[in-house]
N, C-alpha and C positions, 0 to 999 in steps of 0.2 A: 537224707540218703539220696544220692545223685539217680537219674531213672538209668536205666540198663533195658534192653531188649524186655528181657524179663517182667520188668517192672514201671510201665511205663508211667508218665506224670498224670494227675489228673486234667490238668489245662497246664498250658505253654500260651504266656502272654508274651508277645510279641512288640516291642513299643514301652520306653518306662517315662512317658510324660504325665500327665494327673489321670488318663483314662485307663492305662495299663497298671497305672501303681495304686487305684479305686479299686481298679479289680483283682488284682494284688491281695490286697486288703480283705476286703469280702471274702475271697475262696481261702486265705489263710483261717481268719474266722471261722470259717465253715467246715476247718477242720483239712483240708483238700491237698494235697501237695502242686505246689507249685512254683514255676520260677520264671523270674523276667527276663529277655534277652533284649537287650537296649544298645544302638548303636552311638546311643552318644550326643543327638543331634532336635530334643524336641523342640517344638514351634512355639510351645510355653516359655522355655528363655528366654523368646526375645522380649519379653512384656517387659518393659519400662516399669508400671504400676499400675495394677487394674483395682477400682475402685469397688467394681458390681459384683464381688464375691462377697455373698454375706458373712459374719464375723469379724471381717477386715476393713470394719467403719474406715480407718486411718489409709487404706490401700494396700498393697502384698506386690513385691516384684516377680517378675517369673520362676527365677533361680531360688528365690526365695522358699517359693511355693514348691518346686519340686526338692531342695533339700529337705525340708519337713515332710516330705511325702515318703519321701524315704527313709528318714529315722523312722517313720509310722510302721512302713511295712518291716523296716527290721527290727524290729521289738518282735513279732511273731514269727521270726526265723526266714523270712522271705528273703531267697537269694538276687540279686542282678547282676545275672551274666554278662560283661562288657564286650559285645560281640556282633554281626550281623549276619541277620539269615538270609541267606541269599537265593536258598528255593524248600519250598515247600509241596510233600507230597503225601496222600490218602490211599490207603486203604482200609479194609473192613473193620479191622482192629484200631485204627486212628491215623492218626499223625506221624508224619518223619519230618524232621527240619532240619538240614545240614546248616550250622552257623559257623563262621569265620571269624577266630577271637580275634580281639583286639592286639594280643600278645602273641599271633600267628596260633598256625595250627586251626586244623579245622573240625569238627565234632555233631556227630549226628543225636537230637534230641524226639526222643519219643516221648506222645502226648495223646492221651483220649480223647483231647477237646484242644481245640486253639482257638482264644483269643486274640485276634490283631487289632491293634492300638498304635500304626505307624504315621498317622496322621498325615500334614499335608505340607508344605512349603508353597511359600509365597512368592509369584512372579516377582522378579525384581524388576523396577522401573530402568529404564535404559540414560539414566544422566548423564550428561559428561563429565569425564573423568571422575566416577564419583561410584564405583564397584559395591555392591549388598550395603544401599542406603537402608534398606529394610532393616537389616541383620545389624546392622552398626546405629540404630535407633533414631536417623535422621529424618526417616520417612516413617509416618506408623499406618498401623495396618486395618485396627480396629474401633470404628468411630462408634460400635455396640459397647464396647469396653471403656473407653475414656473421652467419648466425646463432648460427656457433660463436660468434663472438664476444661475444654476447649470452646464452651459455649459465647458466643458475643463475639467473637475473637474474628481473626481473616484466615477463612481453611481455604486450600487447595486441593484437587481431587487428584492426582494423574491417573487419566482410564481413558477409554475411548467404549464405543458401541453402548446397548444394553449395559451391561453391567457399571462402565462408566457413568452414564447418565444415570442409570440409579442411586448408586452409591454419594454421586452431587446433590440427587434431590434430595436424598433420605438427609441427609447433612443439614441442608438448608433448610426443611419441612421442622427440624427437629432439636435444631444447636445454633444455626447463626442466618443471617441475613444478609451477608459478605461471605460468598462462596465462588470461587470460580473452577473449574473443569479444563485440567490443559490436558490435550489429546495426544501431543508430544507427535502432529503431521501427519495425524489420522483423520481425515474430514469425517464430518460427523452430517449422516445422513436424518436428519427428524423428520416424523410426519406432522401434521398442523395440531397430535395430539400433545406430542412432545413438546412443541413449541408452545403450545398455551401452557403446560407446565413448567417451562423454563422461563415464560414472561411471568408467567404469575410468582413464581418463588424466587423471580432476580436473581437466576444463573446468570453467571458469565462463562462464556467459551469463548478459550485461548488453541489455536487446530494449529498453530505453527510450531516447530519443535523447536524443544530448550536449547539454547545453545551456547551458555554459561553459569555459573551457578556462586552464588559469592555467598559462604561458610564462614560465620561466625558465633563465637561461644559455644560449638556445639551443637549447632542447628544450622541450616538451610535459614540465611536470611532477606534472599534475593534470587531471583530466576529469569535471565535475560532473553528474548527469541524479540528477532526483525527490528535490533536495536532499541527497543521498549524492555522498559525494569518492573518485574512484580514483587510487589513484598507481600509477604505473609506473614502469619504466627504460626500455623500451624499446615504442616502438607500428610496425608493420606494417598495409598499407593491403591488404586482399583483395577488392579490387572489381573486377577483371579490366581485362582493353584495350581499345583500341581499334586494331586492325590496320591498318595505311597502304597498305590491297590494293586500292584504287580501280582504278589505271593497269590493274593484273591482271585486274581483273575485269570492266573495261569492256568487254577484251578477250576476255572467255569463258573464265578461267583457274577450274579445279575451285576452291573453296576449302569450310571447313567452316562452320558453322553462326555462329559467330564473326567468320567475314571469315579467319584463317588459310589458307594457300594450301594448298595439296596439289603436292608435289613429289613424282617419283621418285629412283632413288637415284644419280641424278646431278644433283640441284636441281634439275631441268627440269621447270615445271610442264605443266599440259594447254595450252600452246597452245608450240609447235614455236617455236625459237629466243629463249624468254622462260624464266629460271633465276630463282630467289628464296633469296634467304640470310639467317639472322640470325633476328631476330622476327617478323620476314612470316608464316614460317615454321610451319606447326603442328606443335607438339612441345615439346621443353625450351627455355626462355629465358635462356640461359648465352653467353657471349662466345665463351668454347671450343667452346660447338657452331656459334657463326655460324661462327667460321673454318674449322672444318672443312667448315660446307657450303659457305663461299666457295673453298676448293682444289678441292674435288668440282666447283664448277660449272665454274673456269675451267678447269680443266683439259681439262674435259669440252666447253668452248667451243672451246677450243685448237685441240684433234683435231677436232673436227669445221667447222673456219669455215670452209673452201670450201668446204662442200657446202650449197646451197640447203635452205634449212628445209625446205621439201614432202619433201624426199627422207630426213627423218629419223624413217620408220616404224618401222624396227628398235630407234630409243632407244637407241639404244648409242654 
C-alpha cells in the first residue's frame, strides 16, 4: 500500500546500493513498511571484482552484487522507487521527501524514520583526454578491496597531500615494493617524518603533471610527463570524495570537515529519526561495514517507530 498523508511509511531509505537494500532487508523482515528511492547511480557498480566479501571465495562484481540484492529485497515485497530526492523535510510527525521520478513527475513521500544510504562518489583524476577513468575502470579506487590482488606488481598512486602520501604508503607497507605517487603538479611539501617513511618504504614521487597517456587492452599502460615514460600494472586514484550528505545537512545533521556525517552507534545521526549507512558515513568505506551499519540502524528504527522522534533523548 503506497504511504498517503494518512499513513505514512515506517522508514523511507534513500540510496539502493548494498547499505540501503541491507536495510531494506532487515525493516522488510521486521515486518515495517518500506520503500527505496534510488537514483540510479551507486559507487558499488563500479567494482570490477572484490575479493574481501565473505562467501565470494571466487570474487563478486559490483553489478553483480547489487542485482542479487535486489531479487533479495523483492521476495518480501520491497518496492525501488526509480527516482531522486531532492529535498528533504521534518517535522514532529516525521519525514516529507519530495522525489523527482525518473519518468517525470514529482511526488511527496511520507516517512516516520529515514534512512539515507546515498553514499559518496569518487574525485576523478584529471588525465588527459581520458574523462571518468574511475567509472570506466581504468583507474581503481580501492587498494582495501583488491589490492591483494595487485600484490608484487608496479601500482601508481595519483594523489597529492595527506591523503596521497598515505594511500602510497598503506600500498607499499602492505602489497608491493614498486610504488610510485604522481602528484599530477602538485609539489609535495614532507616534513623529515614523512621523508623517513618514504625512504624507508622506497616511495617514489613523480610532482610533474601527466601529460600523455598510451591505453592498451583496456588499461592505462603508460603515463608520460617531462618526456619520461612510466609503466605500470596497476594505477589507484587518491583524491578523495565527494559525500551525497546535502539532504543531511540541510537538515542540521553534525558532519566532519568532508561532508561525512557523524553518526552514533546506532546510525542515528544529530537530527532525531534520520539514520545514515554505507559512505555517507565517516569511517571505513567497505561494503561490509555499510551492512553492518544498515542492521544497526534498522533495527534500531524497528524498536523504536512508535515513539515520536522528540521523545528520543535517551538514543537508545
Amino acid at each position: 500500500m503506497p504511504p498517503t498523508e494518512d499513513s505514512p511509511l515506517d522508514c523511507l531509505v534513500i540510496g539502493g546500493g548494498p547499505a540501503g537494500l541491507t536495510a531494506a532487508l532487515y525493516l522488510a523482515r521486521f515486518r515495517r513498511r518500506v520503500l527505496v528511492v534510488d537514483s540510479g547511480e551507486p559507487r558499488a557498480s563500479w567494482i570490477p571484482t572484490s575479493h574481501n566479501i565473505p562467501f565470494f571465495a571466487e570474487g563478486i562484481g559490483g553489478k553483480d552484487i547489487l542485482r542479487r540484492d535486489r531479487e533479495t529485497v523483492a521476495r518480501y515485497g520491497v518496492a525501488v522507487l526509480d527516482a531522486t530526492v531532492a529535498r528533504l523535510s521534518r517535522d514532529r510527525d516525521g519525514f516529507t521527501a519530495s522525489a523527482h521520478e525518473a519518468g517525470g513527475g514529482n511526488r511527496a513521500i511520507r516517512a516516520r524514520r529515514v534512512l539515507l544510504a546515498t553514499g559518496a562518489v569518487d574525485v576523478e583524476p584529471d588525465l588527459p583526454d581520458l574523462p571518468d577513468a574511475v567509472r570506466r575502470g581504468l583507474v581503481r579506487y580501492c587498494p582495501i578491496c583488491d589490492g591483494y590482488e595487485s600484490r608484487e606488481r608496479r601500482i601508481a598512486v595519483i594523489g597529492h597531500g595527506a591523503r596521497g602520501l598515505g594511500e602510497a604508503l598503506f600500498i607499499a607497507r602492505t602489497y608491493s615494493d614498486d610504488v610510485t605517487l604522481l602528484t599530477h603538479g602538485c609539489p609535495m611539501d614532507l616534513s623529515e617524518q614523512d621523508r623517513a617513511k618514504v625512504a624507508e618504504h622506497r616511495l617514489k614521487i613523480v610532482e610533474q603533471p601527466i601529460e600523455a597517456l598510451d591505453i592498451r587492452d583496456g588499461r592505462i599502460a603508460a603515463l608520460r610527463e617531462g618526456g619520461r615514460e612510466h609503466r605500470f600494472d596497476v594505477l589507484y586514484s587518491a583524491l578523495g570524495l565527494h559525500y551525497r550528505s546535502e539532504l543531511a545537512v540541510a537538515l542540521g545533521a553534525e558532519h566532519d570537515g568532508r561532508g561525512a556525517l557523524c553518526v552514533d552507534e546506532h546510525c542515528q545521526t544529530t537530527v532525531k529519526g534520520l539514520y545514515a549507512a554505507g559512505d555517507i558515513v565517516r569511517g571505513l568505506d567497505q561494503i561490509v561495514v555499510a551492512m553492518a551499519h544498515a542492521a544497526t540502524a534498522a533495527t534500531h528504527i524497528h524498536n523504536r517507530c512508535e515513539l515520536p522522534t522528540e521523545d528520543e533523548v535517551d538514543n537508545r
